[in-house]
Kinemage of the C-alpha trace (Angstrom):
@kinemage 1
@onewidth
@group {chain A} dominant
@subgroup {mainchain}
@vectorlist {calphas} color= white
{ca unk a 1} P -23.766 -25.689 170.795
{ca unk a 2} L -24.313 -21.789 171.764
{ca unk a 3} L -21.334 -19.888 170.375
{ca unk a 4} L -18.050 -19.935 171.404
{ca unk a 5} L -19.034 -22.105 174.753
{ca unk a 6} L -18.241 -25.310 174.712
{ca unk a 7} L -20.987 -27.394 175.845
{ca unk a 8} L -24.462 -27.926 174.384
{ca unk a 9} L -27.032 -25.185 175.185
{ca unk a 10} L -28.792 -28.074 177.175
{ca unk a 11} L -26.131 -28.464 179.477
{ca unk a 12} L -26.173 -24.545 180.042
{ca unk a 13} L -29.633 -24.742 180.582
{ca unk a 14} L -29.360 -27.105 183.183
{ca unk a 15} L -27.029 -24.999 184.979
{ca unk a 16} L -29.443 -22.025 184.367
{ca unk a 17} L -32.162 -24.115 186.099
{ca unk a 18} L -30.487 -25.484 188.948
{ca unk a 19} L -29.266 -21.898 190.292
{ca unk a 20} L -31.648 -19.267 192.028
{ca unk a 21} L -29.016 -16.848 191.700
{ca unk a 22} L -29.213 -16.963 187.533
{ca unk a 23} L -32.993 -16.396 188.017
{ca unk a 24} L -33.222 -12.487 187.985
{ca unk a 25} L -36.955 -12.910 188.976
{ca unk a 26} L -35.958 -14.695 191.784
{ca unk a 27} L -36.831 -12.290 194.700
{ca unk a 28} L -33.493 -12.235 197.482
{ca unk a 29} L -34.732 -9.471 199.256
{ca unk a 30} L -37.659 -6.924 200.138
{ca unk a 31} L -37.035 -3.475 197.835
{ca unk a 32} L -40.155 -2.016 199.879
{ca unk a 33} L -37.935 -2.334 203.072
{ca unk a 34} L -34.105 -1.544 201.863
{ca unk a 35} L -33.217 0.533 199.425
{ca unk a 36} L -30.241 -1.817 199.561
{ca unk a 37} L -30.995 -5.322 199.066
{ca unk a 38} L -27.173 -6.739 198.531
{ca unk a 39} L -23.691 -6.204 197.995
{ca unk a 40} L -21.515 -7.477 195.505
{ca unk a 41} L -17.763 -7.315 195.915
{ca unk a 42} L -15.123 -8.218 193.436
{ca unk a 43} L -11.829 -9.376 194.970
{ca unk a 44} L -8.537 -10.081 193.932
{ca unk a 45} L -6.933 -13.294 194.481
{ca unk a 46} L -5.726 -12.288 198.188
{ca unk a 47} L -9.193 -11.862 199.215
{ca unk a 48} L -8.484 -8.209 199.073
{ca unk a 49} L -11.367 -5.819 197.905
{ca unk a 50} L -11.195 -3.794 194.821
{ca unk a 51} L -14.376 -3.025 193.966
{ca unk a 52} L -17.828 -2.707 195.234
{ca unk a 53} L -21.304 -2.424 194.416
{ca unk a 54} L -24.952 -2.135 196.181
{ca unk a 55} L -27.409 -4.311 195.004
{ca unk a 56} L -30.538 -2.212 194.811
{ca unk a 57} L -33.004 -4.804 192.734
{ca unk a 58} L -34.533 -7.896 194.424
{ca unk a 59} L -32.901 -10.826 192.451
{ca unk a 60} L -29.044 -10.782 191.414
{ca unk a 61} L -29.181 -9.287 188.122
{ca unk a 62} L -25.769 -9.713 186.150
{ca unk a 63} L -25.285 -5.870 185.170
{ca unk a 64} L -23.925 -5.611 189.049
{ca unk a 65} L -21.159 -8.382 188.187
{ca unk a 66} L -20.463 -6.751 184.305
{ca unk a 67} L -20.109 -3.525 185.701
{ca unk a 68} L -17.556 -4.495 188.452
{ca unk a 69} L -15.679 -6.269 185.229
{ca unk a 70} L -15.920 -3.060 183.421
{ca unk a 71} L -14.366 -1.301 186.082
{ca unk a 72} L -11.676 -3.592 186.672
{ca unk a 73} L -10.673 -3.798 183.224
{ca unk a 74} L -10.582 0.164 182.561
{ca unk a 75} L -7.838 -0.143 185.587
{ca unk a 76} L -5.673 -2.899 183.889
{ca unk a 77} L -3.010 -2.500 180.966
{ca unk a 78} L -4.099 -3.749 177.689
{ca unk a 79} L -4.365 -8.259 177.687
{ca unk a 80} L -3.828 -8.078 180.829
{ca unk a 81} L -5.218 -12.052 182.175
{ca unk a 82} L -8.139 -12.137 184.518
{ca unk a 83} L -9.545 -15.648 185.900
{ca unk a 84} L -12.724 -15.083 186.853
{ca unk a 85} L -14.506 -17.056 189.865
{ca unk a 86} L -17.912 -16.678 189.645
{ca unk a 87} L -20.668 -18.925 191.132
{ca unk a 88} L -22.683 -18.777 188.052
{ca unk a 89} L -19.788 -18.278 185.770
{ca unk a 90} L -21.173 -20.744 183.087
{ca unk a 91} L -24.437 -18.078 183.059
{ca unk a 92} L -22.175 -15.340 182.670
{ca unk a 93} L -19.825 -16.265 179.642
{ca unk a 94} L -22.972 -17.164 177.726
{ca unk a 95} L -24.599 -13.820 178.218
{ca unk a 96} L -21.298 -12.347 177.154
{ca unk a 97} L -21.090 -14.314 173.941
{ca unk a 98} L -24.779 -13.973 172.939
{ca unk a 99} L -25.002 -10.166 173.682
{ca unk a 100} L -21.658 -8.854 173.287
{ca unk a 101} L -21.291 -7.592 176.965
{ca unk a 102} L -17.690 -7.208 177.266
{ca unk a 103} L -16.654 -7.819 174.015
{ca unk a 104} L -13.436 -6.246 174.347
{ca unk a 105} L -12.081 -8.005 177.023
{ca unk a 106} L -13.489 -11.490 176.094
{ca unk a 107} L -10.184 -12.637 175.178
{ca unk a 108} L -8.531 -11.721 178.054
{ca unk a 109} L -11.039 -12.937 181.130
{ca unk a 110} L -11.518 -16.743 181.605
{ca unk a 111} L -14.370 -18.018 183.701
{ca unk a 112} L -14.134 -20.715 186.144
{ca unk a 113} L -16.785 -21.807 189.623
{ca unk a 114} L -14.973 -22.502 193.438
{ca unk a 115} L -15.454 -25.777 194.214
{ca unk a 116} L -18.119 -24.771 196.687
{ca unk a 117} L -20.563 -24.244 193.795
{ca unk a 118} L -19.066 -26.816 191.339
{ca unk a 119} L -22.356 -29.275 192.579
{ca unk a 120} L -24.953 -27.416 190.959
{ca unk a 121} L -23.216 -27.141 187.468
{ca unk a 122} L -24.243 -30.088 184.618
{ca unk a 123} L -20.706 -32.158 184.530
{ca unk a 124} L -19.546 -31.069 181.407
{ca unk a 125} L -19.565 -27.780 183.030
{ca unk a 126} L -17.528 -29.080 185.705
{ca unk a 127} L -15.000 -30.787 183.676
{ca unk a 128} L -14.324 -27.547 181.597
């Protein structure tokens, strides 16, 4: 087990391995074209957008999704509940435990993955 999580690290390495968007070296799009090679958006549960982002570095590092968090959270009253759904959400919660990234709000923000993405995750990801 990794930390708090609450599946084996091999399970969350499985998920790591199955998902091109958890590999940061994974190259999306062409930085010698755009200046801009992405955008990532974080809505509310109406689809509605609150905050935004431009992705400027060729794979789909997680400081673009920690600092929409951070945002959010400076916006929101104190233990204030946020459900998070995140295609690599499994990725995300153990960066957060093993570094400390949002280590304020950790016990308000759960992390869950839209059924869209649910097929790449190990099963005991899927089941928690």
């Amino acid at each position: 087990m990794e930390g708090d999580l609450w599946v084996p690290k091999s399970v969350l390495d499985g998920c790591l391995a199955s998902f091109t968007a958890a590999d940061e070296a994974c190259i999306k799009g062409s930085t010698k074209l755009f200046d801009v090679t992405a955008n990532m958006t974080l809505l509310c549960r109406h689809n509605r957008p609150l905050f935004s982002v431009n992705m400027t570095t060729a794979g789909e590092g997680q400081h673009y999704v920690l600092a929409l968090l951070g945002k959010l959270f400076e916006h929101l009253p104190p233990n204030f509940l946020v459900r998070l759904l995140y295609d690599i959400g499994c990725q995300l919660h153990r960066s957060c435990d093993k570094w400390g990234f949002l280590k304020s709000y950790m016990n308000c923000l759960t992390f869950a993955v839209v059924i869209f993405h649910v097929f790449g995750y190990q099963w005991p990801c899927q089941i928690i």
